[in-house]
Structures are given as C-alpha cells and as structure tokens.
C-alpha positions, 0 to 999 in steps of 0.5 A: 500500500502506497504511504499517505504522505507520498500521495500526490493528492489529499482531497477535502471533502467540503460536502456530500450533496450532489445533483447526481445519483451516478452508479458506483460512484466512487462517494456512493453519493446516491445511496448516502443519507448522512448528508453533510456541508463541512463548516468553515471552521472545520475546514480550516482545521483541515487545511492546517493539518496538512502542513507540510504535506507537499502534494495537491490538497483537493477540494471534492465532494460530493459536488463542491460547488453545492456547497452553500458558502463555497466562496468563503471555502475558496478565500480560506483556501486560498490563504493556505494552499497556494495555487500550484497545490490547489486541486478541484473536482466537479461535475460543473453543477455550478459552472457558471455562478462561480466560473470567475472565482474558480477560474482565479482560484485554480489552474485549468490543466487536468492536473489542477482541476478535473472537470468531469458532467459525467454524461458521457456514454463512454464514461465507466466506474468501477462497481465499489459495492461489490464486497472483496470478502465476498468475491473472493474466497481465498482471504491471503489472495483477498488480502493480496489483492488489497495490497495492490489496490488501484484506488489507493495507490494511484488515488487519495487519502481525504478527510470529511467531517467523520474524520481522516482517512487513508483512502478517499473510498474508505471515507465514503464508505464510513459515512455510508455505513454509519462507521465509527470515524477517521482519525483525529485531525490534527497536524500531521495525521497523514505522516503514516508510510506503512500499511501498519501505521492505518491497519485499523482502516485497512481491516476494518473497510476494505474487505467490504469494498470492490476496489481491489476486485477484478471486475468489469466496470458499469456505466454510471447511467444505470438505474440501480448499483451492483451490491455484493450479499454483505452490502445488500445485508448492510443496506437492509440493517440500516433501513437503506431502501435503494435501487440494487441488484444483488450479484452473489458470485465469485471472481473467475480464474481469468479475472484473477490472472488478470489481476495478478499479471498486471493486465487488470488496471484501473478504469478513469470515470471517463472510460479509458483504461490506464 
C-alpha cells in the first residue's frame, strides 16, 4: 500500500450533496443519507493539518460547488494552499455562478482541476459495492489483492467531517455505513508510510469494498448499483431502501490472472483504461 504522505493528492471533502445519483460512484453519493456541508471552521482545521504535506490538497465532494458558502471555502483556501497545490473536482453543477472565482482560484490543466458532467456514454466506474470478502474466497489472495489496490495507490487519502482517512473510498464508505470515524485531525495525521501505521482502516473497510476486485466496470447511467450479499445485508440493517441488484458470485480464474499479471488496471470515470 502506497504511504499517505507520498500521495500526490489529499482531497477535502467540503460536502456530500450532489445533483447526481451516478452508479458506483466512487462517494456512493446516491445511496448516502448522512448528508453533510463541512463548516468553515472545520475546514480550516483541515487545511492546517496538512502542513507540510507537499502534494495537491483537493477540494471534492460530493459536488463542491453545492456547497452553500463555497466562496468563503475558496478565500480560506486560498490563504493556505497556494495555487500550484490547489486541486478541484466537479461535475460543473455550478459552472457558471462561480466560473470567475474558480477560474482565479485554480489552474485549468487536468492536473489542477478535473472537470468531469459525467454524461458521457463512454464514461465507466468501477462497481465499489461489490464486497472483496465476498468475491473472493481465498482471504491471503483477498488480502493480496488489497495490497495492490488501484484506488489507493494511484488515488487519495481525504478527510470529511467523520474524520481522516487513508483512502478517499474508505471515507465514503464510513459515512455510508454509519462507521465509527477517521482519525483525529490534527497536524500531521497523514505522516503514516506503512500499511501498519492505518491497519485499523485497512481491516476494518476494505474487505467490504470492490476496489481491489477484478471486475468489469458499469456505466454510471444505470438505474440501480451492483451490491455484493454483505452490502445488500448492510443496506437492509440500516433501513437503506435503494435501487440494487444483488450479484452473489465469485471472481473467475481469468479475472484473477488478470489481476495478478498486471493486465487488470484501473478504469478513469471517463472510460479509458490506464
């Protein structure tokens, strides 16, 4: 597993709100009830924990532009992180209402700013409710698997109001699933460069998670969500009435040679393989 603190990116989840409801959405944003904006005074805390961390602080959501005071999140931000480290992620929702300010606030090259409206036939998301522990039946291949995930190797450690996090998905999922919080944040929380150091995370959100699985990605337009039986069995446990379609399989031979030859890759939400 890749350190935190030699992420190229640490997202700030200012909000969960969103104006979509996408399939295996990375912050399973359609199925969450817990809905949040982070208040100012919190999200300053967060960008004083980062200090000294030297990679993009990223402002995400949900969909951040939803959030109600998301000028004052911009003057904030600005007066912490400066424009080379500032990253934002939207799907547009309101372009036009903030277009000055985002455009004085970040740079407009990929690596700066991921503008994404999601409605592209072509864009693909990797199905995240499809549970590693019920995928996979060998726990050391799961555990392998684990190790080596696409998501948080290549992805980003974050923090909302439940807390820090080692990898932005488990941050989603504990809010989801009503779990008991990140860590503390306080300076320097991301200082942790083994999989040792954020083992309680590892242990208690991957197995429940698809990330590291094998598995055809969907298209975010679909009506429902792919669910494995635990997360069906969670939903039901917290009242969660949402549109999903149970698969109760496990990975094939091919999918696992895939995997562990390299061939399997993460999907970008926009539908090319990397």
């Amino acid at each position: 597993m890749k350190p935190i603190d030699l992420m190229t990116t640490i997202q700030v989840e200012i909000t969960n709100h969103c104006n979509m409801s996408c399939a295996a959405c990375t912050r399973h944003a359609g199925h969450q009830r817990n809905k949040y904006h982070m208040d100012l005074d919190l999200f300053e805390t967060c960008l004083k924990s980062l200090e000294g961390y030297t990679g993009i602080v990223g402002i995400m959501g949900g969909e951040p532009t939803l959030h109600p005071q998301f000028p004052e999140i911009l003057k904030i931000y600005r007066e912490y992180i400066p424009k080379e480290r500032r990253g934002l992620w939207t799907n547009m929702a309101r372009w036009k209402q903030y277009e000055d300010i985002i455009l004085d606030t970040f740079y407009q090259d990929e690596g700066h700013m991921l503008k994404n409206d999601h409605k592209s036939e072509k864009n693909v998301h990797h199905p995240l409710l499809l549970a590693a522990k019920d995928m996979i039946d060998d726990e050391v291949l799961m555990w392998r698997l684990i190790h080596d995930c696409p998501y948080q190797n290549r992805w980003s450690a974050s923090i909302n109001p439940k807390g820090a996090f080692f990898c932005e998905v488990a941050a989603a999922q504990d809010i989801l699933f009503e779990g008991p919080g990140g860590w503390d944040i306080t300076p320097g929380w991301w200082r942790k460069r083994t999989g040792y150091e954020f083992w309680d995370q590892v242990e208690r959100y991957c197995p429940l998670c698809g990330g590291a699985v094998p598995v055809a990605g969907v298209s975010p337009h679909m009506k429902y969500d792919l669910v494995s039986p635990s997360i069906e069995a969670k939903f039901k446990e917290l009242g969660l009435d949402m549109h999903y379609a149970v698969v109760d399989r496990k990975v094939t031979k091919d999918e696992l040679r895939g995997a562990l030859t390299g061939k399997y890759r993460p999907l970008k939400h926009r539908g090319e393989e990397t």
